[in-house]
N, CA, C and O atoms as a Maestro MAE file, in Angstrom:
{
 s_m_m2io_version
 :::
 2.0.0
}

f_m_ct {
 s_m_title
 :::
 protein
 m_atom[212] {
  # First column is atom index #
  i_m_mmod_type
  r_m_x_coord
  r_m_y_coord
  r_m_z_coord
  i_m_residue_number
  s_m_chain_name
  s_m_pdb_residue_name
  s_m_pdb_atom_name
  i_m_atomic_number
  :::
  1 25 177.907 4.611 71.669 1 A "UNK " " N  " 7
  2 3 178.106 5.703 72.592 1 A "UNK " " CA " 6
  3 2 179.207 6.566 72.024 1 A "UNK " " C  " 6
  4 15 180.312 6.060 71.824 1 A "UNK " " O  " 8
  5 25 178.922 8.140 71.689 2 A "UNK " " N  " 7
  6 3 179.971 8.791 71.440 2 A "UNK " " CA " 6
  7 2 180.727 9.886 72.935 2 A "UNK " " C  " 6
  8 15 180.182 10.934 73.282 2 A "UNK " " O  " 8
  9 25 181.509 9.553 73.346 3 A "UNK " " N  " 7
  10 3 181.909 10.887 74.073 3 A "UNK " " CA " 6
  11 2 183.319 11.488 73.220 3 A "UNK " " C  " 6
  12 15 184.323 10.822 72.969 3 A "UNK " " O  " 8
  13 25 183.136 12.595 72.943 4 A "UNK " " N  " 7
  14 3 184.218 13.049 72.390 4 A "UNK " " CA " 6
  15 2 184.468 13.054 71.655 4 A "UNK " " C  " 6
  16 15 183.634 13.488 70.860 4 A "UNK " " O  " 8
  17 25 185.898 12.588 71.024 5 A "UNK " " N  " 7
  18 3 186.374 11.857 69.774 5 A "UNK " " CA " 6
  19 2 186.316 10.200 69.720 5 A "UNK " " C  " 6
  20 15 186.842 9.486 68.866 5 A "UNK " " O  " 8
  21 25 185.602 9.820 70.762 6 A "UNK " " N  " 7
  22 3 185.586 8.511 71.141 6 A "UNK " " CA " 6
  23 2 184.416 8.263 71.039 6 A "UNK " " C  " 6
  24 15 183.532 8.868 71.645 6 A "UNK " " O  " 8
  25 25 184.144 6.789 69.796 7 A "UNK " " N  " 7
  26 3 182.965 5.973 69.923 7 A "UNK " " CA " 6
  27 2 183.357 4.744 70.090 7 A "UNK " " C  " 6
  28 15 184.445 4.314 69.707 7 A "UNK " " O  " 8
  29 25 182.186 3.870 70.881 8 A "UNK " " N  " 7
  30 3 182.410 2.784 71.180 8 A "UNK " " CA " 6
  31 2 180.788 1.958 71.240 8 A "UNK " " C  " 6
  32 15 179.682 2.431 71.503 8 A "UNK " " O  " 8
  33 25 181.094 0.921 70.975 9 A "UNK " " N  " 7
  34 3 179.639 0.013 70.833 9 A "UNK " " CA " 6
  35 2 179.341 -0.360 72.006 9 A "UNK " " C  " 6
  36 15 180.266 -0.954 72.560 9 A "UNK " " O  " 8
  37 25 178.117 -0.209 72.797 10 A "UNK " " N  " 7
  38 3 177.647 -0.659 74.300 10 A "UNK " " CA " 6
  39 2 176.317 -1.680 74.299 10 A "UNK " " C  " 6
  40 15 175.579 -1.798 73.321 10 A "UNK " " O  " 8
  41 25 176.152 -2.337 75.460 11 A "UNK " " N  " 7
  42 3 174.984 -3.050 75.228 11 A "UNK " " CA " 6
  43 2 174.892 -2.996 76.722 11 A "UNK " " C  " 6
  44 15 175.684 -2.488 77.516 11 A "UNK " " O  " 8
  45 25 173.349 -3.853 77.022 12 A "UNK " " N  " 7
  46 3 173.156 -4.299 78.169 12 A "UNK " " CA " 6
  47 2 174.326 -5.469 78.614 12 A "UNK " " C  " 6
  48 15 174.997 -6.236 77.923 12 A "UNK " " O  " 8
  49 25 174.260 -5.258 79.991 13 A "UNK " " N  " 7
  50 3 174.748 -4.730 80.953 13 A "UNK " " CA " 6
  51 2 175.842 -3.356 81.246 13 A "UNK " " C  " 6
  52 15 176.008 -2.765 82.314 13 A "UNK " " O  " 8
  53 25 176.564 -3.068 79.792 14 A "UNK " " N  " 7
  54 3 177.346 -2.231 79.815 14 A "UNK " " CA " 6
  55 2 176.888 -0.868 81.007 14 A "UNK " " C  " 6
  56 15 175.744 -0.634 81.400 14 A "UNK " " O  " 8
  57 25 178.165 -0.113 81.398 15 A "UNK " " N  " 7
  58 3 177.985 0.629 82.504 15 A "UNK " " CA " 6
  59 2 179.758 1.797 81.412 15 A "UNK " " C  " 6
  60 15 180.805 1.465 80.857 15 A "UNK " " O  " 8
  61 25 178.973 3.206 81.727 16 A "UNK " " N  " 7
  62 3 180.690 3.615 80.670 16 A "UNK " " CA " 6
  63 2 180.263 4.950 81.271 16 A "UNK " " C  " 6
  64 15 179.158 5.480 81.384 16 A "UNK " " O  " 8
  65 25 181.536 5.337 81.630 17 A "UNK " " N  " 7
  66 3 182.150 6.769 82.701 17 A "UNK " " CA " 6
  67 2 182.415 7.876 81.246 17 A "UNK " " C  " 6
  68 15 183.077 7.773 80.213 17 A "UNK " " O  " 8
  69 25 181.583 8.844 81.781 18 A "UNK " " N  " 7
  70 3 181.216 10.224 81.073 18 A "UNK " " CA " 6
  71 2 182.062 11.252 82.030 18 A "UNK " " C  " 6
  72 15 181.688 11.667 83.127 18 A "UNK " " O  " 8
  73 25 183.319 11.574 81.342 19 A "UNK " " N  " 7
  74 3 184.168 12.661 81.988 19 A "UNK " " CA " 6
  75 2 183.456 14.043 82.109 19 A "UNK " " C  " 6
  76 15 182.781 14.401 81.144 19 A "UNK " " O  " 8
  77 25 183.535 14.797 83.126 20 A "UNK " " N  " 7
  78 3 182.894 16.518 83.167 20 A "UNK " " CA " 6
  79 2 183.036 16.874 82.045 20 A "UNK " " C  " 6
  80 15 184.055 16.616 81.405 20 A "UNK " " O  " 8
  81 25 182.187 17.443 81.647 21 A "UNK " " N  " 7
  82 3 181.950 18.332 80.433 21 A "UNK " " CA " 6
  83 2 182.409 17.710 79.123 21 A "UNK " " C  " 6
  84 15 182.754 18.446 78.198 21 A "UNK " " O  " 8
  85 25 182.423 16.794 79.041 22 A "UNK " " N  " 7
  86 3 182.512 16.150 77.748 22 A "UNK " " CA " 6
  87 2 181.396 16.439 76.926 22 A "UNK " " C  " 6
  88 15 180.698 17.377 77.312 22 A "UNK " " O  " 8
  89 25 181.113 15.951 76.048 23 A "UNK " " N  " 7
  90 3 180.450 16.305 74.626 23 A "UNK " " CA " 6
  91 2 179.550 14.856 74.186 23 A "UNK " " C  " 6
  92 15 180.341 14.524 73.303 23 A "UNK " " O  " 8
  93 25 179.085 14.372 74.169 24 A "UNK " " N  " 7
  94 3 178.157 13.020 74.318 24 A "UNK " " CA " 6
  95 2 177.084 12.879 73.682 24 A "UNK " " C  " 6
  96 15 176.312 13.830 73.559 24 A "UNK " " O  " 8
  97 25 176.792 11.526 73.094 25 A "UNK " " N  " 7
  98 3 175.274 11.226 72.798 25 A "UNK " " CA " 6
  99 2 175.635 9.813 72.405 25 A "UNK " " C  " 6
  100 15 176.685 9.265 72.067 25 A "UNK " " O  " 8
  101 25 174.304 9.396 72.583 26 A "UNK " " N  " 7
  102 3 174.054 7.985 72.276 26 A "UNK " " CA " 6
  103 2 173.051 7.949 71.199 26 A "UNK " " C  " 6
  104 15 172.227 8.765 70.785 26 A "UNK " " O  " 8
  105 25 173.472 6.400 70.782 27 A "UNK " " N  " 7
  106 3 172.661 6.299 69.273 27 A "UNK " " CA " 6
  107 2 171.978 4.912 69.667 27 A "UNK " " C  " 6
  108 15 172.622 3.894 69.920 27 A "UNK " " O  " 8
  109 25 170.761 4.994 69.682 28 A "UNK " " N  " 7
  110 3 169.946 3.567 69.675 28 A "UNK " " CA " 6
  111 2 169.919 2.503 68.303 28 A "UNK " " C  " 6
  112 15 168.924 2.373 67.590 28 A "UNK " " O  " 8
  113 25 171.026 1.886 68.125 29 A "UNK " " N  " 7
  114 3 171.245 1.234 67.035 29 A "UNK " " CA " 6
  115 2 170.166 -0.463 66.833 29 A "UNK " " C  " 6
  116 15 169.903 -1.050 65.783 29 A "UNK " " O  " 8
  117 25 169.857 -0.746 67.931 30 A "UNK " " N  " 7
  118 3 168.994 -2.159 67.645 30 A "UNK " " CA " 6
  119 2 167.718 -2.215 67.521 30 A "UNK " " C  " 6
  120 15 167.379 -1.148 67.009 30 A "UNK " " O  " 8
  121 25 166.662 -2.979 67.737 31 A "UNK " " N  " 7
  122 3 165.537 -3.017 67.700 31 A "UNK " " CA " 6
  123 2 164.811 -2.788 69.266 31 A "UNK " " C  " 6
  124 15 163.797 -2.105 69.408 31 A "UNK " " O  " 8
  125 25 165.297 -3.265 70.049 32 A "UNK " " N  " 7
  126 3 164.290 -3.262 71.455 32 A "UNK " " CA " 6
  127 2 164.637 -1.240 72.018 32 A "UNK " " C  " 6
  128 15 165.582 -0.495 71.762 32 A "UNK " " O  " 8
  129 25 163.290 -1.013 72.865 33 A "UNK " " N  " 7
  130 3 164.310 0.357 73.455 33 A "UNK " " CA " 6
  131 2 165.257 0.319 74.066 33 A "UNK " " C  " 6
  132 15 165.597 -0.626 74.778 33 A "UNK " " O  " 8
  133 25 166.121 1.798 73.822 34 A "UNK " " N  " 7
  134 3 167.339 2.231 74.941 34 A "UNK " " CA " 6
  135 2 166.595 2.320 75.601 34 A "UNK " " C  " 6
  136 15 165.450 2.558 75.217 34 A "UNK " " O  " 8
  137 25 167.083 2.085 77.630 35 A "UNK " " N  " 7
  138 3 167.141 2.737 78.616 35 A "UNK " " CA " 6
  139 2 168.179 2.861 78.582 35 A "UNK " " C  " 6
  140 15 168.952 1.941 78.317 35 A "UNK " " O  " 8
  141 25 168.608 4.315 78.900 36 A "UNK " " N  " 7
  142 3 169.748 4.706 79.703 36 A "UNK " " CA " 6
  143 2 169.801 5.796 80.685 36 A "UNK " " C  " 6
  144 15 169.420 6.956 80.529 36 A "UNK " " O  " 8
  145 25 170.482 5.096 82.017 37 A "UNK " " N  " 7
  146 3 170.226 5.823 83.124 37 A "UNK " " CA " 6
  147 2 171.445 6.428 83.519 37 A "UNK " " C  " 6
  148 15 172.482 5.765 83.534 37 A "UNK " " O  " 8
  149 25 171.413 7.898 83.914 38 A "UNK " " N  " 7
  150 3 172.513 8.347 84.505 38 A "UNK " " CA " 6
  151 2 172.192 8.674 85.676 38 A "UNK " " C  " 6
  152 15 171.120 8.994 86.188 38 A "UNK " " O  " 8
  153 25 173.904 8.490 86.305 39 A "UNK " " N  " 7
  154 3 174.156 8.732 87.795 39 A "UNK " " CA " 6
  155 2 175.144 9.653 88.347 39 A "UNK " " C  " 6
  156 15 176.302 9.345 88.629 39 A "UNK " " O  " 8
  157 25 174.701 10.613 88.460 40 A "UNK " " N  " 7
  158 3 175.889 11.797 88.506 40 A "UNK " " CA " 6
  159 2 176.261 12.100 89.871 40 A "UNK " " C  " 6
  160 15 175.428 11.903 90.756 40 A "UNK " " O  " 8
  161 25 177.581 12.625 90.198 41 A "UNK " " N  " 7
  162 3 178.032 13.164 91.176 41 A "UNK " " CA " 6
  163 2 179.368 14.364 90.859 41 A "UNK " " C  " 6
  164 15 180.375 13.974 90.267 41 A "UNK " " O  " 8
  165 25 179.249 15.716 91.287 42 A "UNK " " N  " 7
  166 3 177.474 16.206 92.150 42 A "UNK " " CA " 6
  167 2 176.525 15.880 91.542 42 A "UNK " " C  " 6
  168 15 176.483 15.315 90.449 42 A "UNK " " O  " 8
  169 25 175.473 16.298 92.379 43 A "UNK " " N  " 7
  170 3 174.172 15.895 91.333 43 A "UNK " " CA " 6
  171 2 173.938 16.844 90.008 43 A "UNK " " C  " 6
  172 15 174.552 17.868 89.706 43 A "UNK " " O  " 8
  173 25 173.209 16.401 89.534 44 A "UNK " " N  " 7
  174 3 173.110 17.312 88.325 44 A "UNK " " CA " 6
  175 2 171.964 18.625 88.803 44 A "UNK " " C  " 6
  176 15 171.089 18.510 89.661 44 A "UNK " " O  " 8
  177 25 172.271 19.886 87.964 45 A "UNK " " N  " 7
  178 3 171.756 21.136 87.953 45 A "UNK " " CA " 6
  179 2 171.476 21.175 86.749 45 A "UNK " " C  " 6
  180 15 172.290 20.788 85.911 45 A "UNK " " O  " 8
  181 25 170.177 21.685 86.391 46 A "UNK " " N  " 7
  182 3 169.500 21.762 84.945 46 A "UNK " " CA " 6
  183 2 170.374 23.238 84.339 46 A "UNK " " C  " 6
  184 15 170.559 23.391 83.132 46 A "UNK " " O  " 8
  185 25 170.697 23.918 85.034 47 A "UNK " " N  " 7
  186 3 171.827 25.110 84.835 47 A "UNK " " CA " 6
  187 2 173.087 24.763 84.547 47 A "UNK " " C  " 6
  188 15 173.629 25.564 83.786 47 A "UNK " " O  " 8
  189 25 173.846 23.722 84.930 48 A "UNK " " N  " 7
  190 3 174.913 23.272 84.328 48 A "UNK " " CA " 6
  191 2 174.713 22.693 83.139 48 A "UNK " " C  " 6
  192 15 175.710 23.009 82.490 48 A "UNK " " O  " 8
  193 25 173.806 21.830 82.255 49 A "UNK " " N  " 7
  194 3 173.723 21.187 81.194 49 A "UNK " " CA " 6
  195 2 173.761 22.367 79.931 49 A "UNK " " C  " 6
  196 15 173.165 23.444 79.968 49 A "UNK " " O  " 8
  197 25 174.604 21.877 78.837 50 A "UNK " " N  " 7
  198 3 174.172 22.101 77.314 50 A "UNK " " CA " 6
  199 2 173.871 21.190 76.323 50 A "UNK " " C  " 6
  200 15 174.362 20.068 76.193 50 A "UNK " " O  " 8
  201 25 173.031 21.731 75.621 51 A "UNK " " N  " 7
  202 3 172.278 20.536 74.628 51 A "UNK " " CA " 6
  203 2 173.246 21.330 73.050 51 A "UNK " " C  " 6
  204 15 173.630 22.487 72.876 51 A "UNK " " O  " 8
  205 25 173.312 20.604 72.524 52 A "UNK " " N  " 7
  206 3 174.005 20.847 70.988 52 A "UNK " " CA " 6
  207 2 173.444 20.157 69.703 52 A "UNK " " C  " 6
  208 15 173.894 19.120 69.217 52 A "UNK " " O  " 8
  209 25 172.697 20.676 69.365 53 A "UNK " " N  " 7
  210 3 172.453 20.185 68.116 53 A "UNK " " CA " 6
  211 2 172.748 20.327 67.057 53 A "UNK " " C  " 6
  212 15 172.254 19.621 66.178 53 A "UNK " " O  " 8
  :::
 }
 m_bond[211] {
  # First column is bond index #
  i_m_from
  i_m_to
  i_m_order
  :::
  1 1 2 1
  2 2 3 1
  3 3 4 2
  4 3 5 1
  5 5 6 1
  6 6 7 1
  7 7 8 2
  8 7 9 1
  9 9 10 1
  10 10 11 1
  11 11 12 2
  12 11 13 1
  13 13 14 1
  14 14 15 1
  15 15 16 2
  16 15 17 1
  17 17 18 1
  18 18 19 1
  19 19 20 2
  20 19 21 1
  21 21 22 1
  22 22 23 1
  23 23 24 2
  24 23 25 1
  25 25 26 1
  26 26 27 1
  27 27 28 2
  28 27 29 1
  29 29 30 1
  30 30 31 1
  31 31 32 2
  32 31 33 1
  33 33 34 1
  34 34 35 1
  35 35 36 2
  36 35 37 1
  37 37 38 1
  38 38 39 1
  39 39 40 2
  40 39 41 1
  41 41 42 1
  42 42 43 1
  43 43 44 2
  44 43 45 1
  45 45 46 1
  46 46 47 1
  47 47 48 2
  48 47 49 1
  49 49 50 1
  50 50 51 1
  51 51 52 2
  52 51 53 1
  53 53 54 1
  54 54 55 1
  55 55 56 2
  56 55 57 1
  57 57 58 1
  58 58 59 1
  59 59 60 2
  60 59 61 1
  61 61 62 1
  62 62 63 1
  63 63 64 2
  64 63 65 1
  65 65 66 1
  66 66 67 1
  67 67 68 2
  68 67 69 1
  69 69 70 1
  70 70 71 1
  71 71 72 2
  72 71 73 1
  73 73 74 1
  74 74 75 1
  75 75 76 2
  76 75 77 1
  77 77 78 1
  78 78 79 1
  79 79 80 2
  80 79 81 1
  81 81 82 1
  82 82 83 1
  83 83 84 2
  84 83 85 1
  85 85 86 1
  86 86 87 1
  87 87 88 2
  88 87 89 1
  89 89 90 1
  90 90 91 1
  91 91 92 2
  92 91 93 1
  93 93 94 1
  94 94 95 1
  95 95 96 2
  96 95 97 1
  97 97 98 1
  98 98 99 1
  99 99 100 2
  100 99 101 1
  101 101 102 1
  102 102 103 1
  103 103 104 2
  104 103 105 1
  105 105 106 1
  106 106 107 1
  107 107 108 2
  108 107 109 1
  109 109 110 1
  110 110 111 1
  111 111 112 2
  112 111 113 1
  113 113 114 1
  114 114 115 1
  115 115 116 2
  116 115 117 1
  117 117 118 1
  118 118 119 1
  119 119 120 2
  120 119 121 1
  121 121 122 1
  122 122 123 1
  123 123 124 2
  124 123 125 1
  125 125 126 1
  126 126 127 1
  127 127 128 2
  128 127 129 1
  129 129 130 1
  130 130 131 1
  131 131 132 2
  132 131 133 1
  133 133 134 1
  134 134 135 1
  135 135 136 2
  136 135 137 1
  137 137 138 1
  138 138 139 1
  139 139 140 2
  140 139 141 1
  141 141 142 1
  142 142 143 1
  143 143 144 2
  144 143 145 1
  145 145 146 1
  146 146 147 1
  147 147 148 2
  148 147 149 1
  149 149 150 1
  150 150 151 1
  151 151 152 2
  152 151 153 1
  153 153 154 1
  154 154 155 1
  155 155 156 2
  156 155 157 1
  157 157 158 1
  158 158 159 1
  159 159 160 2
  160 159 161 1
  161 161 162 1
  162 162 163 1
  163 163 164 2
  164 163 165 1
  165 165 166 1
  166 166 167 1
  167 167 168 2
  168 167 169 1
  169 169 170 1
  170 170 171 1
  171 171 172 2
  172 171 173 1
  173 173 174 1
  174 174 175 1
  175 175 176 2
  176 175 177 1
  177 177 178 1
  178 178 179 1
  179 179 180 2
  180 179 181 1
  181 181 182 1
  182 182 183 1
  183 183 184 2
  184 183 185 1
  185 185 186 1
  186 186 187 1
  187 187 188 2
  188 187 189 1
  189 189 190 1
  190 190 191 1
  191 191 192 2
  192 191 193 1
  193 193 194 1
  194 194 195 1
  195 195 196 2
  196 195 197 1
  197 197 198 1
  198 198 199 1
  199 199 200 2
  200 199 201 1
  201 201 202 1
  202 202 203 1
  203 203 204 2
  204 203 205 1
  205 205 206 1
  206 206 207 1
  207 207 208 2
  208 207 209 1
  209 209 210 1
  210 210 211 1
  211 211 212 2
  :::
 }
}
């Protein structure tokens, strides 16, 4: 998981807090699929998001 200047290695069960407007992505490093589910509050607006590639 990168947010920021910060990476860190996650697995199942892991659960990891994404500050507003941070900068983010995840990397599927093993063999089985990622799920990963987010839970936002407020809810999310497809108008607030940016994608960066």
């Amino acid at each position: 998981m990168h947010i920021d200047d910060e990476n860190q290695f996650v697995e199942a069960p892991d659960a990891v807090y994404i500050p507003p407007n941070a900068k983010l992505f995840i990397y599927n490093c093993g063999t089985k699929p990622l799920i990963f589910i987010c839970i936002v509050d407020p809810a999310w607006q497809k108008e607030d998001e940016i994608i960066f590639q």
